[in-house]
C-alpha positions as CSV (number, residue, x, y, z in Angstrom):
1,X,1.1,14.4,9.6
2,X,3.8,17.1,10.4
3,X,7.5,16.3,9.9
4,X,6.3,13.3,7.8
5,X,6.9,12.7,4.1
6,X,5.3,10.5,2.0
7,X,5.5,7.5,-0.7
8,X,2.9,6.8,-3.1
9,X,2.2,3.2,-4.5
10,X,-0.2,1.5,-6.9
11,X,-1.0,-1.8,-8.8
12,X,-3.3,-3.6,-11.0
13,X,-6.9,-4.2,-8.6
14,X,-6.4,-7.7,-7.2
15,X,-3.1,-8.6,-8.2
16,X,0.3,-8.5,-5.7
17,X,3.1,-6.5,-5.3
18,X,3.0,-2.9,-5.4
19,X,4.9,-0.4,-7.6
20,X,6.4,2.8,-6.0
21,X,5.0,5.3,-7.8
22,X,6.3,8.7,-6.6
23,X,7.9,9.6,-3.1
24,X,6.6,12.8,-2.5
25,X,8.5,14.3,0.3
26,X,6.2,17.0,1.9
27,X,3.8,17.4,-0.8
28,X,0.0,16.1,0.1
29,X,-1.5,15.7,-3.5
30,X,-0.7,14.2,-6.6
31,X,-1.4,13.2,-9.9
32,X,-0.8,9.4,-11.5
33,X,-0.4,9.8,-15.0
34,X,0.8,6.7,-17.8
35,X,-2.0,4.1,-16.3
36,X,-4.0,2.3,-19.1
37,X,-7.5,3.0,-19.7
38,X,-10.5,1.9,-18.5
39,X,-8.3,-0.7,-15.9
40,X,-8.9,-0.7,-12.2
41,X,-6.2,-0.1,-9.6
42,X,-5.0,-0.3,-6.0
43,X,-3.4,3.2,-4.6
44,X,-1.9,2.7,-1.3
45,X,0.5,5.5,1.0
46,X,3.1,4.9,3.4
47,X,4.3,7.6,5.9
48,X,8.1,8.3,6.8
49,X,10.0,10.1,9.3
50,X,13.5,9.8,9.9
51,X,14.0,5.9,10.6
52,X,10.4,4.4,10.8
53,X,8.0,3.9,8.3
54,X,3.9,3.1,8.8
55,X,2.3,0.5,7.5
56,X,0.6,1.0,3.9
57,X,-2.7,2.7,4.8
58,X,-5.2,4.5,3.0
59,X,-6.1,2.0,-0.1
60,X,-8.9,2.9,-2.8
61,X,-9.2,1.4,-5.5
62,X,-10.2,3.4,-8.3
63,X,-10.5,2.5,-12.6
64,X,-9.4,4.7,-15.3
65,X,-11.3,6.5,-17.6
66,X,-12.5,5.3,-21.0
67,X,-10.5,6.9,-23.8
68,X,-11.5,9.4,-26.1
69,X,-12.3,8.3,-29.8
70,X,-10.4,10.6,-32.0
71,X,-12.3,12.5,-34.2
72,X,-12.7,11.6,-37.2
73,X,-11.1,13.9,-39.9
74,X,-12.3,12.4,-43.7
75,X,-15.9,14.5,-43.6
């Protein structure tokens, strides 16, 4: 949406209250980083301009990626 900015939010899949997570003025991507692994979560945006703000809107829920064993280095 033109002249809008935006606020990015997340939380653990099925539990309450959302976390701000960025406020991302103009900018239409992002990247979450610091989440655990391999744990489900709700991403939600709200839209701003000047005095009103929208509803949260667009949720996905989406779960992390396993991590990576470190190699192993005694061979």
């Amino acid at each position: 949406m033109v002249g809008h900015t935006y606020k990015v939010y997340h939380k653990l899949s099925g539990s309450s209250g959302w976390t701000e997570t960025a406020d991302l003025g103009y900018v239409a991507t992002y990247t979450q980083t610091g989440l655990a692994a391999n744990t489900a979560y709700d991403f939600s945006m709200t839209a701003h301009k000047e005095n009103s703000i929208s509803a949260k809107h667009y949720q996905i829920t989406d779960t992390t990626l396993m991590t990576v064993p470190t190699a192993p280095t005694d061979l």
